[in-house]
C-alpha positions as CSV (number, residue, x, y, z in Angstrom):
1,X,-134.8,40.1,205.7
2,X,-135.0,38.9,208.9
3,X,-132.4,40.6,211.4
4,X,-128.6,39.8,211.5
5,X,-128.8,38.5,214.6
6,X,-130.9,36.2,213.9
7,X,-128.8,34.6,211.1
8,X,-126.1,34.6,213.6
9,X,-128.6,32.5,216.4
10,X,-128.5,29.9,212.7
11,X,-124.7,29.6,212.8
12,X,-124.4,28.3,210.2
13,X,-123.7,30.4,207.1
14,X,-124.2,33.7,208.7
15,X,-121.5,35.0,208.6
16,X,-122.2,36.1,204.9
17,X,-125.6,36.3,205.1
18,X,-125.0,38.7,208.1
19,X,-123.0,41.4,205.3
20,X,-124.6,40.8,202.3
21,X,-127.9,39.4,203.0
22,X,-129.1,41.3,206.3
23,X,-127.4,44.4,206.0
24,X,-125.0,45.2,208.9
25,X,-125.4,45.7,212.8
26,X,-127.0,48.6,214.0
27,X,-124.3,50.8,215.8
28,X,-122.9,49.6,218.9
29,X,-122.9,51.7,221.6
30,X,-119.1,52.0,223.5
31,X,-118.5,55.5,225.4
32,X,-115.6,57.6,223.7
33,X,-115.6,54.7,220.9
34,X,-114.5,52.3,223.2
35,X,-113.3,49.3,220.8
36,X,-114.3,45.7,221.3
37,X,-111.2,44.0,221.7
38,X,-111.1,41.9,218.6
39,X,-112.1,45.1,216.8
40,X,-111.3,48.5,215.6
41,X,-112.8,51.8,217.3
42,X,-115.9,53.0,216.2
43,X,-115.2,56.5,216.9
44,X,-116.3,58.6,213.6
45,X,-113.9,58.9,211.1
46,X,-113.0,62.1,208.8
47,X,-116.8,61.4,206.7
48,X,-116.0,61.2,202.9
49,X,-118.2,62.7,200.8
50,X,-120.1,59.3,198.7
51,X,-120.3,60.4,195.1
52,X,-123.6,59.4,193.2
53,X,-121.6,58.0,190.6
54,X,-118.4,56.2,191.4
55,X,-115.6,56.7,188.8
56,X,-114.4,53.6,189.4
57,X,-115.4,50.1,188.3
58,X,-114.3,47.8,190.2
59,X,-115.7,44.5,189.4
60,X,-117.6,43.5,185.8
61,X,-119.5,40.5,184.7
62,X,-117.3,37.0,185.3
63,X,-116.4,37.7,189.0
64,X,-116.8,34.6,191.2
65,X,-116.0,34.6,194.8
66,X,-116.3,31.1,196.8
67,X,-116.1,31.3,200.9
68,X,-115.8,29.0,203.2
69,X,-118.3,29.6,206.3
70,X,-116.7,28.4,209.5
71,X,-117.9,28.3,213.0
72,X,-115.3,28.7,214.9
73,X,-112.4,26.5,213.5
74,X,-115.2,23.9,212.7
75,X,-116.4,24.3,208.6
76,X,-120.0,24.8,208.6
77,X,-120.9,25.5,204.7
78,X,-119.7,27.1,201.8
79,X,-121.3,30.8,200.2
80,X,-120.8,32.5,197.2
81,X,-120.5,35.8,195.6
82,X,-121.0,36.0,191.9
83,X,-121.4,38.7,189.4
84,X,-123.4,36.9,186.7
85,X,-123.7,39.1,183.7
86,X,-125.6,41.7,182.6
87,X,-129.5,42.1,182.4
88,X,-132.0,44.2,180.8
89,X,-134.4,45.1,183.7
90,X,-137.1,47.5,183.3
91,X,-135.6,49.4,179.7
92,X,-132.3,49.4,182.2
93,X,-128.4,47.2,181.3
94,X,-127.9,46.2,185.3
95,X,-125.1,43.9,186.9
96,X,-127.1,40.7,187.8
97,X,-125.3,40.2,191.6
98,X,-126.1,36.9,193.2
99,X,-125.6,35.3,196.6
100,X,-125.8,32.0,197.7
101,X,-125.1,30.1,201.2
102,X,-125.5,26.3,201.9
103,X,-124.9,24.2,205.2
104,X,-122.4,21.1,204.5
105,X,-124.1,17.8,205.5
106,X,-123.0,18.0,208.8
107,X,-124.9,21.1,209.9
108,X,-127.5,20.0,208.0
109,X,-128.7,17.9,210.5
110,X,-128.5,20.5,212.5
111,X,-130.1,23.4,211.1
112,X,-130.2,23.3,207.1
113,X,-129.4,26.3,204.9
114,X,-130.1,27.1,200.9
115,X,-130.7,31.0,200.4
116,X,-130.1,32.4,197.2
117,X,-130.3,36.4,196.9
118,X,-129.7,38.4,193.5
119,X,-130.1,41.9,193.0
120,X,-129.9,44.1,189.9
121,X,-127.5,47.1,190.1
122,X,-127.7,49.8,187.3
123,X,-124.5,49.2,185.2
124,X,-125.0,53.3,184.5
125,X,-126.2,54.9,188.0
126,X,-125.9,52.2,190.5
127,X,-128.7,52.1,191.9
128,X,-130.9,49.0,192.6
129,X,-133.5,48.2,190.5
130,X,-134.6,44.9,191.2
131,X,-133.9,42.6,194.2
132,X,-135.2,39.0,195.1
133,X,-134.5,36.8,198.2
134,X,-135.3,32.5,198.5
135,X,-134.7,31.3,201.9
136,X,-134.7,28.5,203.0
137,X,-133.4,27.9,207.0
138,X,-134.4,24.6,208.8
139,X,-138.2,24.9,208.8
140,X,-138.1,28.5,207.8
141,X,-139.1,29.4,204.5
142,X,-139.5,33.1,202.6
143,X,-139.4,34.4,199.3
144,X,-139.5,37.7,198.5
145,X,-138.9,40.6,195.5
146,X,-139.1,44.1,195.1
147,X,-138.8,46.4,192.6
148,X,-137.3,49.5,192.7
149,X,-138.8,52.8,190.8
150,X,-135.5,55.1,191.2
151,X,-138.1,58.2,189.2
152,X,-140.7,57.9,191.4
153,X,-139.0,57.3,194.4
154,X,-140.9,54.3,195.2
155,X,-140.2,50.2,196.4
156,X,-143.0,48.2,195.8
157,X,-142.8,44.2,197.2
158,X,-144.9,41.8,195.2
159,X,-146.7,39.6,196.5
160,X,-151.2,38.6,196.4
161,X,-151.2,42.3,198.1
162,X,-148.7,44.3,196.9
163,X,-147.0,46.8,198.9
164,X,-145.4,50.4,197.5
165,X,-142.9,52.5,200.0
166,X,-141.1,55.5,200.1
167,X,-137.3,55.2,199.5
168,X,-134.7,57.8,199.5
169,X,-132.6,58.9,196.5
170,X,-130.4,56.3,195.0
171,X,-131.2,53.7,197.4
172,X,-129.5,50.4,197.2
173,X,-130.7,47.0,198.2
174,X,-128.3,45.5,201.4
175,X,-126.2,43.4,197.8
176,X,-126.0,46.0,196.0
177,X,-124.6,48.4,198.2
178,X,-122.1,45.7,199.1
179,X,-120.7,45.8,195.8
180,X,-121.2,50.3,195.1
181,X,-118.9,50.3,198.2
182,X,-116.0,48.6,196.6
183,X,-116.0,50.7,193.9
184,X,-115.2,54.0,196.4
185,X,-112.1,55.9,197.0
186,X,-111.9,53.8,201.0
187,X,-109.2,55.4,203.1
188,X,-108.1,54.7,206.4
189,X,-109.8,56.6,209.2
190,X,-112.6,57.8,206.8
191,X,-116.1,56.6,206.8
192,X,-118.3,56.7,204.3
193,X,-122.6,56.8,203.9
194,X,-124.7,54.8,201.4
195,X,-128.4,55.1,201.4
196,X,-129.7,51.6,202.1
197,X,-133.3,49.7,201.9
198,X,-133.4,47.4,204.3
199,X,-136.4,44.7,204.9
200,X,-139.2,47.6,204.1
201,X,-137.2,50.2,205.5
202,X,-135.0,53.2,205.0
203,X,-131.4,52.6,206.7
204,X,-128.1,54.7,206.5
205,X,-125.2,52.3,206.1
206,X,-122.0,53.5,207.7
207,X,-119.3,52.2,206.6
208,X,-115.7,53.0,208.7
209,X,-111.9,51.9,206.9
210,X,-110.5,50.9,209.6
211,X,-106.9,49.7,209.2
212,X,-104.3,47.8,206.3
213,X,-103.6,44.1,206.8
214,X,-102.2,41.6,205.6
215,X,-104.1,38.4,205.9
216,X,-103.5,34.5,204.6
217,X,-106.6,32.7,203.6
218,X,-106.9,29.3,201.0
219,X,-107.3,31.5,198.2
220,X,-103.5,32.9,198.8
221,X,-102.2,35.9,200.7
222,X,-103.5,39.3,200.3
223,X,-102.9,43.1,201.2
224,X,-106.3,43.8,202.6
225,X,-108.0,47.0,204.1
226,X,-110.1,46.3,207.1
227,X,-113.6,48.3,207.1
228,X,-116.4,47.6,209.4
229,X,-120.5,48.4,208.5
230,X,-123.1,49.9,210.7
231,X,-126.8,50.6,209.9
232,X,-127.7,53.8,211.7
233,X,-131.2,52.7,212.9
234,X,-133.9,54.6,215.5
235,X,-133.5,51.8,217.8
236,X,-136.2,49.2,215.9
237,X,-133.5,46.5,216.0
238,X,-130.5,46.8,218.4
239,X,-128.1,43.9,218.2
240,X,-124.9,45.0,219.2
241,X,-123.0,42.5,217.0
242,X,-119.9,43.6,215.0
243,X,-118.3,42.4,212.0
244,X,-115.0,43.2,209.9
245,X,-114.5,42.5,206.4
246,X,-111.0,42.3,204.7
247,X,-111.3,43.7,201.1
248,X,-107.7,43.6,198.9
249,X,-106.3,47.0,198.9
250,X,-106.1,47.8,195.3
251,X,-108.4,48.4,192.3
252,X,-110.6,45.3,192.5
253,X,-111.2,45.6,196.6
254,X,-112.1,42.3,196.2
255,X,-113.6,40.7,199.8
256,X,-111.2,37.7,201.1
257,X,-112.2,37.6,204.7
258,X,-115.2,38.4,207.3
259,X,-115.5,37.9,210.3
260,X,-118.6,38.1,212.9
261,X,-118.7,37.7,216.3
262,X,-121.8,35.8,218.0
263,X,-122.9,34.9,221.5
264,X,-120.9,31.9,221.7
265,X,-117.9,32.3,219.7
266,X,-116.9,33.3,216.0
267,X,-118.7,33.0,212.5
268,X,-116.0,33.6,210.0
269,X,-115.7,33.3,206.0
270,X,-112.8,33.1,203.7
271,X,-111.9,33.3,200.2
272,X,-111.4,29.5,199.2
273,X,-111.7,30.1,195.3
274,X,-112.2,33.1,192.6
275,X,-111.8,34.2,189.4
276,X,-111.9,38.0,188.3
277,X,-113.7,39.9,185.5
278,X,-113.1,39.1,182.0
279,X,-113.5,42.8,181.6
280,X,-110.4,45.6,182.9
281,X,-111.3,47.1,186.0
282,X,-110.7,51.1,185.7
């Protein structure tokens, strides 16, 4: 996956595609945890310990999420979050997660946008097992999958020359470990570590609770908690981007709002439409 800031450069639907799709920016560098003004500080919190299987479930096969992707106060497409069912992958029941993000026709005569991403989370350890990308951004085109071998500890990406890699224990493609945060035990002021694969390489994600809020979006009005992602990298990309995301404070954690700020103003989504799980969160 290309970097996040490059999405952002598209403005169009990035502001998804930034969280789900490319991860999350590398940590910013503030002294003493200096906050941007628009967001929290990114001083280290009290650092939860990330259990390797959550106890709680808290989406299930049926969950839809529609955003609107806005550009400033200007609508620039629409991008969806889905939770599709369940697949057999590899002698494996996983959660098949899927992502999509289109332009409306206006900014498609601007810069046009189709990307579809799914990934295959292990409905028993949560752990990626398969993951596939299709993008499709003005002229640029790329299509890639990989398949995860949790045993052996390895990622291979198909293609005429396939490639294997290294990963770390219970690593998680950028969707999946989207949706394994949401089922942890997020507090305010802690911060919590997931191992992440991340465009052929092994990244740390961060994430940092940083507030409660209560925010109004077309989908209604909900009691959110504010967190904030980082990917601790070693200085291979250094965008020093930020983004929020408002996730309902209670069993479902259920993402309403995110926000992303670019070189020229803001990138923004926001729950416009969603149904929940047929099946009881617990």
């Amino acid at each position: 996956m290309r970097p996040r800031a490059a999405f952002a450069a598209a403005v169009l639907v990035s502001a998804l595609a930034a969280l789900v799709l490319a991860g999350a920016p590398v940590e910013a560098e503030h002294p003493d945890g200096e906050a941007d003004a628009a967001f929290g500080d990114t001083t280290p919190g009290v650092l939860d310990e990330t259990p390797e299987i959550p106890e709680h479930r808290a989406f299930g096969p049926g969950e839809y999420l529609q955003f609107s992707v806005r550009y400033g106060v200007v609508r620039a497409g629409d991008a969806l979050l889905q939770v599709k069912g369940v697949r057999r992958i590899d002698g494996h029941d996983c959660y098949h997660l899927l992502s999509k993000a289109e332009s409306n026709s206006f900014f498609d005569r601007v810069h046009k946008v189709r990307d579809r991403v799914e990934s295959f989370l292990d409905t028993t350890t949560f752990v990626s097992r398969r993951y596939e990308k299709h993008i499709r951004e003005g002229k640029y085109r790329k299509d890639e999958l990989v398949i995860f071998d949790q045993d052996s500890l390895k990622a291979t990406y198909m293609s005429k020359e396939p490639k294997t890699l290294d990963i770390k224990p219970r690593a998680l493609d950028v969707l999946a470990a989207f949706y394994y945060v949401r089922m942890l035990d997020l507090k305010v002021g802690h911060e919590y570590l997931v191992e992440g694969h991340v465009d052929k390489k092994n990244y740390p994600i961060r994430v940092k609770v940083h507030r409660r809020e209560r925010v109004n979006v077309p989908a209604g009005t909900f009691d959110c908690l504010v967190v904030e992602p980082f990917l601790r990298s070693e200085g291979i990309f250094q965008q020093k981007g930020r983004m929020e995301v408002w996730v309902t404070d209670d069993a479902r954690r259920m993402p309403v709002q995110m926000k992303s700020k670019v070189a020229i103003g803001w990138i923004s989504c926001v729950l416009s439409e969603y149904r929940i799980s047929k099946f009881p969160v617990r």
